[in-house]
KOLLO-462303 format. One record per residue: residue in three letters; y, x, z of N, C-alpha, C in turn. Coordinates in steps of 0.1 Angstrom, whole numbers, plus 5000, padded with zeros to 4 digits. Layout:
AlaYXZYXZYXZ...
//
This chain:
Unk842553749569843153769556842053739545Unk840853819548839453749537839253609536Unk839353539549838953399542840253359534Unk841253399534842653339527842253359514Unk841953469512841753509493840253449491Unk839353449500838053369501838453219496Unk839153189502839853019500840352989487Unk841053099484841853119469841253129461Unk840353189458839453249449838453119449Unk837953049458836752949451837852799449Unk838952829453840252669443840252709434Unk840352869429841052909418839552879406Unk838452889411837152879404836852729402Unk836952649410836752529414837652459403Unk838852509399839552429393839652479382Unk838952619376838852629364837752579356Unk836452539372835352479362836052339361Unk836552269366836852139360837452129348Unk838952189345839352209336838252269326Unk837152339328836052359313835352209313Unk835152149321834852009321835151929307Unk834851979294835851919285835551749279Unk836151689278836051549277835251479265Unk834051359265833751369257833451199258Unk833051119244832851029249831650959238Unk830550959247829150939235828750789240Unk828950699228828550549230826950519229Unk826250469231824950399231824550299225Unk825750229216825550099215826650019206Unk826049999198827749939187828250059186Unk827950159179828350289178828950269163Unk829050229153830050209142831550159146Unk832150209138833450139138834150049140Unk833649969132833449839132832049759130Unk831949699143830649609146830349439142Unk829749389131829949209134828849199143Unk829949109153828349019159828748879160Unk827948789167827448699169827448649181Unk828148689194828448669203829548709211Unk830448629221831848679223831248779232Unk830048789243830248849251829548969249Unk830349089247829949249246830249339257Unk829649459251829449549262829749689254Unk830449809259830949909253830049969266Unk829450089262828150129269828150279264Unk828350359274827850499272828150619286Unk828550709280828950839291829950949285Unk830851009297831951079295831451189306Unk832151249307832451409315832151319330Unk831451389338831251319350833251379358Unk833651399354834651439360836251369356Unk835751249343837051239333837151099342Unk838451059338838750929339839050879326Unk838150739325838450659312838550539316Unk839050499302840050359301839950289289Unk839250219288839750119275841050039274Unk841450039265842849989258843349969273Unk843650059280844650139289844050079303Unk842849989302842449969314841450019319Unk841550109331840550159341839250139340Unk837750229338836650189335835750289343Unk835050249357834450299368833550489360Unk833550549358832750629358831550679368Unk830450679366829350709377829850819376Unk828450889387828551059391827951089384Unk826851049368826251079359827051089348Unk828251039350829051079336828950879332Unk828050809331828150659329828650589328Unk828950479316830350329323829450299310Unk830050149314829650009313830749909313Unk831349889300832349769301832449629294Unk832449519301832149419295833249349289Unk833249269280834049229270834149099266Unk835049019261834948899257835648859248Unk835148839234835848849223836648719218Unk837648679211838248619206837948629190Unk837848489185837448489171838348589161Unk837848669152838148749147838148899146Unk838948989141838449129145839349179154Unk839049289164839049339179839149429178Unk839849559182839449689184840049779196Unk839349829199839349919215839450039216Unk840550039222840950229223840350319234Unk838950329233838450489245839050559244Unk839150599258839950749259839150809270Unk839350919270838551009284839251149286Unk839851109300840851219301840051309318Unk839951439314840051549321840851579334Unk840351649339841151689351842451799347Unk842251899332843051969327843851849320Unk843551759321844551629309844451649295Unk843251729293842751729280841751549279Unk842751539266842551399259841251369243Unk840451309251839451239237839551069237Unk839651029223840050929220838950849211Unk838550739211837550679199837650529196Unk837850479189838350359185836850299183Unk837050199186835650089184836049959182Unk835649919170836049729165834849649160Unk835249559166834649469168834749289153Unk834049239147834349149139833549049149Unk834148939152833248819156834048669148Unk832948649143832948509135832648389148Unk832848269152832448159154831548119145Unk830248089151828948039142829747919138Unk829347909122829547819116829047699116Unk829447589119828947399124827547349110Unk826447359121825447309110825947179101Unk825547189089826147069080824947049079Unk824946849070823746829064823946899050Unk822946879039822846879030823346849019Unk824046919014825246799005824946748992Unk824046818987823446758973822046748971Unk821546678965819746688959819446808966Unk818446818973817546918977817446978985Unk816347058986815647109003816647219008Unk816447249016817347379023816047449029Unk815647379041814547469045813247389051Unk812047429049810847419048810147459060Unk810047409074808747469081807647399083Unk806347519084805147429088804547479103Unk803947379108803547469120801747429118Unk800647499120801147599133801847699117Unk802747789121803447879110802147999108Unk802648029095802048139089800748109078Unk800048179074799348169065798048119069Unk797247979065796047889070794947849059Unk794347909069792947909063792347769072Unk792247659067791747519069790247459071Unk790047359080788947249078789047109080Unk788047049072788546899076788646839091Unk789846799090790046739103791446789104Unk791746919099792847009107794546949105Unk795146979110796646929107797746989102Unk798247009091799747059088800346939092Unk801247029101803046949105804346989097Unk804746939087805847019082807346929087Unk807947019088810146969091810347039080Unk811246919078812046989061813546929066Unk814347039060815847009059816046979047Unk816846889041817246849030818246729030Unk818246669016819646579014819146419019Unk819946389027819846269036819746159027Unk818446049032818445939026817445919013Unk816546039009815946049000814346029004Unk813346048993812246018995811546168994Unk811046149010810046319012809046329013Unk808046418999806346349004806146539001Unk804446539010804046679006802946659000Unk801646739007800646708998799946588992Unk799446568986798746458981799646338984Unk800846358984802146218988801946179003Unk801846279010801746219025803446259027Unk803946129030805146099033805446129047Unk807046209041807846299053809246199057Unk809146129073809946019074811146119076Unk812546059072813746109080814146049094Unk814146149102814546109114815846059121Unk815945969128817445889133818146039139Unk819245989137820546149139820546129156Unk820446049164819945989178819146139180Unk818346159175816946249178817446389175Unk818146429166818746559155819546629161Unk820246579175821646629180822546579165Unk822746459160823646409151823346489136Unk822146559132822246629119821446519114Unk821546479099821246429088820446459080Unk819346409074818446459068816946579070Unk816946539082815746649091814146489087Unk813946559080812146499077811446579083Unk810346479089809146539097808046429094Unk806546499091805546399089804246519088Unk803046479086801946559089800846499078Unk800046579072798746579066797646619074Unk796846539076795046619079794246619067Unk793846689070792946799060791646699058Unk791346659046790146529039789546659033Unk787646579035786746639033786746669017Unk787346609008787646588997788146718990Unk789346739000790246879000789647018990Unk790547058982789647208980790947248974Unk791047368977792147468973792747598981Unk792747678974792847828980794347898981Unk794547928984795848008989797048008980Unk797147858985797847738977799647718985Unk800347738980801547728988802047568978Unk802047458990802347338989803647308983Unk803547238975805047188970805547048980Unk806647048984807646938989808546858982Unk808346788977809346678967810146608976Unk811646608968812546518976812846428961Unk813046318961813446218952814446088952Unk815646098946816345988950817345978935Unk816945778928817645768918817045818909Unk815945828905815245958896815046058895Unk815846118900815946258904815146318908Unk814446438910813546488912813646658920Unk813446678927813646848930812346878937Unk811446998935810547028944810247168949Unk810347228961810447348966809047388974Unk808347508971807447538976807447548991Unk806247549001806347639010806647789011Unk806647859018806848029019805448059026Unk804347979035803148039035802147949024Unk801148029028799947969021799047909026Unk798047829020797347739027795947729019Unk794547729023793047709015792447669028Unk791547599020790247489026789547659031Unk788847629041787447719046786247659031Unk786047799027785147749016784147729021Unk782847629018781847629025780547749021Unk781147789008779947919005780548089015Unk781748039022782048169027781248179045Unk781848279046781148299061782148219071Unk781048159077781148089089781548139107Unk780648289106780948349118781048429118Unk781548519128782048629127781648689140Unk781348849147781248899152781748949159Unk781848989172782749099180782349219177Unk783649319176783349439177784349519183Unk783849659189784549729197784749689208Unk785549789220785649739233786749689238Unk787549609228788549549233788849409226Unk788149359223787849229216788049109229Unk789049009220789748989232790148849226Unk789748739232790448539225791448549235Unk792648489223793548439229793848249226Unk794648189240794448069239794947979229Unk796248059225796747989211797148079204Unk798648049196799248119187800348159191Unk801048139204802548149213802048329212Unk803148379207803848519211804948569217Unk805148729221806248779228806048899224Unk806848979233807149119232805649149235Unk804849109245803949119251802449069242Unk802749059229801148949225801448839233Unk800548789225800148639226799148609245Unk799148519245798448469264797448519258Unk796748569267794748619266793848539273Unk792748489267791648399280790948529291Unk791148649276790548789283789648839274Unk789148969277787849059269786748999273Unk786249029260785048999257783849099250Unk782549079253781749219250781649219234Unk781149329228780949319211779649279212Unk779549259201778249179193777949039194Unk779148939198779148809204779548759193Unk778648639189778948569173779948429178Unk780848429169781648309172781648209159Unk781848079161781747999150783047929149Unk783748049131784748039125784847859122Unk786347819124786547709119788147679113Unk788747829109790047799104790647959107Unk791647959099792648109103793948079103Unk794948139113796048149110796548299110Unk797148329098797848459098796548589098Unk796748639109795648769113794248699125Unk794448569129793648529138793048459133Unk791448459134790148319128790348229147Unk790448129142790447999152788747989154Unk788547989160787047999164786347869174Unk785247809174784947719182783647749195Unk784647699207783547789217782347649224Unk783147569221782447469226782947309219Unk782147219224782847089215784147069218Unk784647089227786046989233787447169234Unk786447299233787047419233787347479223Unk788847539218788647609206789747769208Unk789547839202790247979207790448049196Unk791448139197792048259187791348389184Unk790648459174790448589180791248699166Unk791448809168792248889161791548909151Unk791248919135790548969127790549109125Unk790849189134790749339134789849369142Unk788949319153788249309164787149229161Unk786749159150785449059147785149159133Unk783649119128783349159113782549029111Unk782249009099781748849091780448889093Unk779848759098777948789095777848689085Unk776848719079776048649067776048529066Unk776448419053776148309053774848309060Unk774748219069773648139077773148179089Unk774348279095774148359108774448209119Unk773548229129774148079136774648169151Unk775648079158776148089167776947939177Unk777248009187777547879193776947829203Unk775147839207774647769214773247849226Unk772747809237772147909242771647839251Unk770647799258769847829272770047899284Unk770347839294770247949303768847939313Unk768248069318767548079320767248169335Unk766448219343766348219355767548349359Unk768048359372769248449374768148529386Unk769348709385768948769398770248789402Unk770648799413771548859422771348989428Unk771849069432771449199437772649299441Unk772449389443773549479446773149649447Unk774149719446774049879448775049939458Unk775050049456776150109472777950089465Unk777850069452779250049452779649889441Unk778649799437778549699427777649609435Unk778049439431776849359436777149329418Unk775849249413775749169403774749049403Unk775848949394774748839391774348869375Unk773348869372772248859357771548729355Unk772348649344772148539338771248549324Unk770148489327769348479310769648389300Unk770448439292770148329283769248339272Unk769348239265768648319247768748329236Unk770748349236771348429229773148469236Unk773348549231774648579234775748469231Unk776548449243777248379240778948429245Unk780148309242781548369244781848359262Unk782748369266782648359285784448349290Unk784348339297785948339302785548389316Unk786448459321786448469340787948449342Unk787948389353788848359365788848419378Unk790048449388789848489400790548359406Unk790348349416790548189427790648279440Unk791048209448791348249462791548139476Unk791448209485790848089496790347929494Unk789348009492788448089495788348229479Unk788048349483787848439470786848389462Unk786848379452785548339441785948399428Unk785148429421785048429408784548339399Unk784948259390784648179384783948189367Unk783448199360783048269351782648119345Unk783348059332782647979319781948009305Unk780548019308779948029296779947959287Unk780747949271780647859261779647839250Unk779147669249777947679241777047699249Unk776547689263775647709273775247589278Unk773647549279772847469284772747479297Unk772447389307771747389320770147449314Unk769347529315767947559318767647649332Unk768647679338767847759347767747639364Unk766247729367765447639377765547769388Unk765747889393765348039396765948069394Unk766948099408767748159411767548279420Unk766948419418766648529430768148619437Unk768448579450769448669458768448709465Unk769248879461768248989474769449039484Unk769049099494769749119505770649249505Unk770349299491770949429488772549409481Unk772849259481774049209480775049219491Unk776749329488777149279504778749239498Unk778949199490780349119486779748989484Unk779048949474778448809468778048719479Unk778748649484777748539494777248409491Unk777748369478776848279473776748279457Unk776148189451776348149435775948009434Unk776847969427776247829422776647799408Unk776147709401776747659390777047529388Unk777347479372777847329373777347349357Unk777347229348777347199339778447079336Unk779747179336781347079339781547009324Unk780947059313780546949302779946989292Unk779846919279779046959270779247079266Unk778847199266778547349259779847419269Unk780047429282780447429291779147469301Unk778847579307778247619316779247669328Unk779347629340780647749348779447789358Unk779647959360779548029369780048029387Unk780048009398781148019405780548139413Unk781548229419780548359428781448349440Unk781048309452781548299460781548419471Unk782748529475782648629479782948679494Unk782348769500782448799512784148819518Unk785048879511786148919516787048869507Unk788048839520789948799513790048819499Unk790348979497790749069488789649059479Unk789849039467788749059454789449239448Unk788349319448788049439441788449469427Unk787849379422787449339410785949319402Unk786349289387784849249383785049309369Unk783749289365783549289349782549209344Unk782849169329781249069323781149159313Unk779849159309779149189298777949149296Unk777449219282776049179281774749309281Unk773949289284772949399284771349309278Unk770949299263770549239258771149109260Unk769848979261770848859262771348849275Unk771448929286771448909298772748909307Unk773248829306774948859308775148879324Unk775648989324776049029334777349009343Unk777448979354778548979362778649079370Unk779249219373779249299377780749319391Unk780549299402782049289414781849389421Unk783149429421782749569425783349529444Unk782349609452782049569466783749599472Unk784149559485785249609486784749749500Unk785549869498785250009502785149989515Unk784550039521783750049535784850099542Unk785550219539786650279545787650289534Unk789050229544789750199534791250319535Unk790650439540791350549545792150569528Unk793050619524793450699512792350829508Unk792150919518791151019512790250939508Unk789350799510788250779509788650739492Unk789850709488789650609475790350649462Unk790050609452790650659442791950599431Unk792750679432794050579428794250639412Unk794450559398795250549389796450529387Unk797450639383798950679382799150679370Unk799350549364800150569352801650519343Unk801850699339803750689336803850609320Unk804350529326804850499310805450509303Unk804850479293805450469277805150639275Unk805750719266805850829263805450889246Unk806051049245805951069231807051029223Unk806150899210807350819201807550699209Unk806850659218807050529226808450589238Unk809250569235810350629247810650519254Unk810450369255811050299264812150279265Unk812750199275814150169281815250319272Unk816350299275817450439275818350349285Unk819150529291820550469294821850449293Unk823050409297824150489296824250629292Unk823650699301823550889295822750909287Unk822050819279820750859273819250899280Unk819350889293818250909298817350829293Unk816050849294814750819284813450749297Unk813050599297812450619308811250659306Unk810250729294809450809295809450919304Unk810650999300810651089307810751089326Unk811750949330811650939343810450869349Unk809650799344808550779344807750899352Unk807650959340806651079342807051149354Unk808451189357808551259369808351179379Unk808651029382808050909392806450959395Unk805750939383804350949386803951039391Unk804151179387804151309393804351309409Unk805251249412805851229426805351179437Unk804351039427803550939433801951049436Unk801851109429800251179425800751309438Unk801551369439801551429448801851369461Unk801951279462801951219476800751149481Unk799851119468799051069472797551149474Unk797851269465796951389470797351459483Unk798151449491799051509504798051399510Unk797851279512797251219522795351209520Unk794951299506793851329505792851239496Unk794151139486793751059478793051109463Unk792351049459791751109444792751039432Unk793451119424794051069416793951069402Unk793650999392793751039379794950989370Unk795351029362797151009361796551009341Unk797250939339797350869322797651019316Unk798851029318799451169314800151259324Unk799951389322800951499334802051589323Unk802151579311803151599308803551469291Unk804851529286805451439279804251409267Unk803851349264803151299251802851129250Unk802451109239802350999237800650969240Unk800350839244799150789250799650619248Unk798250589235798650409236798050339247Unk798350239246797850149258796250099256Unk795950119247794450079243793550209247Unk794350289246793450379250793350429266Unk794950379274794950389288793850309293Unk793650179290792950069293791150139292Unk790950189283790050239280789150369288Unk790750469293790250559303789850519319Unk790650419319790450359333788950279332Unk788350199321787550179322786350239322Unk786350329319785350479320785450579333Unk786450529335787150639351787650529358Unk786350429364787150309371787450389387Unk789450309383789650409400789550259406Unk789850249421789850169432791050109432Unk792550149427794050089420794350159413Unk795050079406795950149399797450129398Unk798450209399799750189396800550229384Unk801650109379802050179363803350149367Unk804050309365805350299363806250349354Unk807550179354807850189343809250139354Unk810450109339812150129341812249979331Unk813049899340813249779330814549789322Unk814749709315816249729302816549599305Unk818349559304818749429296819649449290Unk819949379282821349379274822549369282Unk822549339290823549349302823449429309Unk824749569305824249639319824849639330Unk825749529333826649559344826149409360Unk825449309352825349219359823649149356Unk822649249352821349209352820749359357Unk820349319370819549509375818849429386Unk817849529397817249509404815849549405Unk814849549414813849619414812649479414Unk811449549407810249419407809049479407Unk807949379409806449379403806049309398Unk804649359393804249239382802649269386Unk801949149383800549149383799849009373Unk799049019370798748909361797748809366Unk796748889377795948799384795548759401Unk795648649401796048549417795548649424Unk794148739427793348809435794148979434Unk795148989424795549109429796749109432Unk797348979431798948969439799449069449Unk798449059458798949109473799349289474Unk798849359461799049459460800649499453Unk800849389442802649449440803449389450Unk802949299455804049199465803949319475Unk803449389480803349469493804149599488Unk804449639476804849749471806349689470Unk806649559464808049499463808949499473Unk808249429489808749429498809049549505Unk808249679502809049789508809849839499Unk809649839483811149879475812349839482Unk812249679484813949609486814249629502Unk813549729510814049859523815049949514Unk814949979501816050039499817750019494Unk817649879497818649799495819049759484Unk817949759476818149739457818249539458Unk818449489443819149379439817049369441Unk817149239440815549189437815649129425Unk814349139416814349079406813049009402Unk812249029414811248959416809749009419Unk808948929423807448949423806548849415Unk806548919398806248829387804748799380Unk803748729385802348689380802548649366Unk801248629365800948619352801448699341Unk801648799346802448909334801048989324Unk801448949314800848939299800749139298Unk801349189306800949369299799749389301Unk799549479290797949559292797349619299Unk798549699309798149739319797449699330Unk797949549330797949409339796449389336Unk796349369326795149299316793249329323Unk793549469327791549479331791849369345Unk790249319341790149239356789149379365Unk789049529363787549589370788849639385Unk789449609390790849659398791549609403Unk792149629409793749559418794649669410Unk795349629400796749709399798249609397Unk798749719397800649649393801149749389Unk802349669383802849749374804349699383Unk805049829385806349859392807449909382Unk808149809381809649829374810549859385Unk810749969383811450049394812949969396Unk814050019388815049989385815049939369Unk816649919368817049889351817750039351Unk817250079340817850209333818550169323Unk818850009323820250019311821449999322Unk820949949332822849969345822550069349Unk824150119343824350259351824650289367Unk824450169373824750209387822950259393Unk822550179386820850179389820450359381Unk821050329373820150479361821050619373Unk822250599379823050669385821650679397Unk820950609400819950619418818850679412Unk818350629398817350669394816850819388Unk818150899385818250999382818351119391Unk818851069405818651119418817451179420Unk816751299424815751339432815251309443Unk816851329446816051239465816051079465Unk816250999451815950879455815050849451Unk814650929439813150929438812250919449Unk812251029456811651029468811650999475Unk812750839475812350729489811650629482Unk812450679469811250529462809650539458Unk809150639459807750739460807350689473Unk808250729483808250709494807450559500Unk808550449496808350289496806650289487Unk806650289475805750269472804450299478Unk804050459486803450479492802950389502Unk804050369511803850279521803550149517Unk803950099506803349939502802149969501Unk801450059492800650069493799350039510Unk799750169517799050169530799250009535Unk800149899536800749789533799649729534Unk799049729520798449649515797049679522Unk796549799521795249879527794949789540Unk796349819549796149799558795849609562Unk796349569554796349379554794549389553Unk794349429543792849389539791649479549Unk792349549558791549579563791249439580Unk792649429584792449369595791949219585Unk791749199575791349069571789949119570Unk789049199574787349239574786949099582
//
């Protein structure tokens, strides 16, 4: 008879908590009324009562066990609107209307009367000039007319063959005459046809390098850093890489926030004007000697020490089968005759150089094992250093030291999902998860952050270079605008000698049966960025699909995917060990 009222009593509870279940429906996304956009294909994105059934305009829409959904859409020209509903297990009803305006982009026209429409110059942005240099301008305007810019350097119109059929697209270029002088001059464009006359400025500015201003400029701080052009992303612009402070460069132009700098005759590079300071008319730079080298080593570093007889810019490279390090000094002479390797070296097994061309010195360091460690350059007086770090004698977990770091966090929140989840916050419990497992097998760990706050990336980069660990891992949650049909798990690494470390962590992720989304090099994050390490950076899942954010919110899936990681890890340990 007790279990009968035992049985009654938790239905009767059971179905009172659902019925408190009360229905709700919080969107993520296009949350106004009415939305314009610009694309037929949409997405209504949010979460309801893990218990409700909902429906848009009466049709059925999957609920996760997180409360989640995700529905995709496809608009018809004009305005749209969608009836949410989210109904309870008590059949209590919430309702929310969402509309939608979508226009069909309107059919590019030519120009229908006298004059310009629009004006670009490349490279874009604001330029600081020398002779020799080139403005490229495209102008849109009225077809058939006469287009000149500065000084009458004529802008041809191009055949509609070339335009995808548009009318009136001029393109033509000025280089910059020794003659030139003018300062932060925004160019006029004349179009002319019949007499007529119309003339429209550029929107940037443009000045000659004056020759009474300064010529070079300085590095400063410890993150000074050329990049190879002007191409940007979410991620900055491509990096050649860091470089040490007090390194004079010889300015020969600016675009925007970057001095274009010259590293050698046939080489020229970007550097950030937040990161350099001006030296004095008649500071020289640019050029140097090299002079006799030592090789050598300690119980956890080999180094090569190059003389020169003045500081100069460098680039490094990692290469593989064979492992090398490749290192280009810019503005660098052949002088050295003396070359000393001592036996206290046990990564470095050879050095040679080249003189591959004019103000072009290359380094090559040819090394004992598969796996590159890592390296660092600097300078210590003129004496530039190449510093590699040895690979560990025992490659046990107690013996080594790992960097765990959660990303994003603070005002930096990252990804969101369906439910609002935040991947700062899952982050941080990942990494937590990772740091106790890796202290379980007796590993040293230092972790970015152990609770929520914010920590920039310049300063992560920074700790690790002062607390150099042995790897490092960064994890993070990817996003797309699509949440129903863009998910899957990845890694990323930026350089050829530390591949084998996310590839080994990727391939035990996709043991847990996730979508693949890849094993992605050359990835431009900062995390990515030190060469002193083997790290990767692990995009677990997408936290904007809710089927993914539904595994990621799990505890215990956390901790298979803690799990996988671990083991990629030992993975990898273990590859480089049988490669001794």
């Amino acid at each position: 008879m007790h279990k009968y009222v035992f049985f009654f009593l938790f239905v009767f509870s059971f179905t009172k908590l659902i019925a408190q279940d009360n229905p709700f429906i919080r969107l993520v996304e296009l949350t106004k009324p009415v939305n314009t956009v610009t694309k037929a294909k949409q997405f209504i994105i949010g979460s309801t009562c893990k218990t409700c059934l909902l429906t848009i305009n009466e049709n059925k829409v999957k609920v996760y066990s997180t409360g989640a959904f995700a529905y995709e859409i496809n608009l018809n020209p004009g305005d749209t609107s969608f009836l949410v509903k989210a109904t309870n297990a008590a059949e209590k009803t919430v309702t929310k209307t969402i509309g939608f305006s979508y226009a069909l982009p309107k059919p590019v026209e030519a120009v229908k009367t006298l004059g310009i429409e629009s004006i670009q110059t490349y490279p874009e942005g604001n330029l600081i000039l020398n002779t020799g240099d080139k403005i490229q301008f495209k102008v849109k305007a009225y077809p058939g007319c006469n287009v000149s810019a500065i000084n009458g350097a004529v802008l041809y119109e191009l055949p509609t063959s070339v335009t995808k059929g548009m009318a009136g697209i001029y393109q033509g270029e000025y280089i910059i005459k020794a003659t030139d002088s003018f300062a932060a001059k925004k160019i006029p464009i004349a179009i002319s046809k019949d007499g007529q006359l119309v003339v429209v400025e550029t929107k940037n500015t443009f000045a000659i390098l004056n020759p009474l201003s300064s010529d070079v400029c300085i590095t400063k701080g410890r993150l000074a850093h050329l990049l190879y052009g002007l191409g940007d992303d979410r991620l900055g612009g491509a990096k050649i890489g860091y470089i040490d402070s007090m390194i004079p460069l010889k300015i020969i132009g600016k675009v925007g926030g970057n001095y274009k700098v010259q590293l050698a005759p046939y080489k020229t590079a970007y550097i950030p004007d937040d990161v350099v300071t001006l030296a004095p008319k008649g500071t020289f730079a640019g050029s140097a000697l090299t002079e006799r080298w030592q090789v050598f080593g300690d119980s956890v570093y080999d180094y090569v020490a190059v003389g020169l007889t003045s500081k100069l810019p460098y680039q490094s490279v990692q290469e593989i089968e064979p492992s090398k390090i490749v290192v280009d000094v810019f503005g660098a002479t052949n002088n050295t005759n003396w070359i000393t390797q001592l036996q206290t070296c046990k990564e470095i097994k050879n050095v040679t150089y080249e003189q591959i061309q004019d103000g072009v010195f290359r380094i090559t360091i040819f090394l004992n094992h598969k796996q590159l460690w890592g390296h660092s350059v600097y300078y210590k007086g003129n004496l530039l250093i190449i510093k590699i770090k040895q690979q560990p004698q025992n490659l046990a977990l107690k013996n080594l030291t790992f960097a765990v770091d959660a990303g994003h966090g603070g005002s930096n929140t990252g990804a969101g999902g369906p439910t609002g989840a935040s991947e700062k916050e899952i982050t941080l419990a990942l990494s937590l998860k990772l740091q106790q497992a890796l202290q379980k097998e007796g590993a040293k760990v230092i972790m970015t952050r152990v609770v929520e706050k914010f920590v920039d990336n310049k300063e992560r980069i920074l700790i690790y270079r002062d607390n150099t660990p042995d790897l490092l891992i960064s994890i993070h949650l990817n996003s797309s605008a699509d949440p129903i049909n863009v998910g899957g798990t990845s890694s990323m690494y930026k350089y050829i000698g530390f591949k084998n470390l996310s590839s080994s962590i990727h391939k035990r992720m996709l043991e847990l049966g996730l979508k693949e989304y890849g094993n992605i090099g050359a990835f431009n994050f900062m995390l990515n960025s030190p060469t002193e390490y083997p790290n990767a950076l692990v995009e677990t899942l997408f936290l904007s699909n809710p089927a993914e954010e539904e595994l990621v919110l799990n505890p215990v899936f956390q901790d298979k995917m803690i799990a996988k990681i671990l083991l990629g890890i030992k993975d990898f340990l273990g590859d480089v060990a049988r490669d001794k």
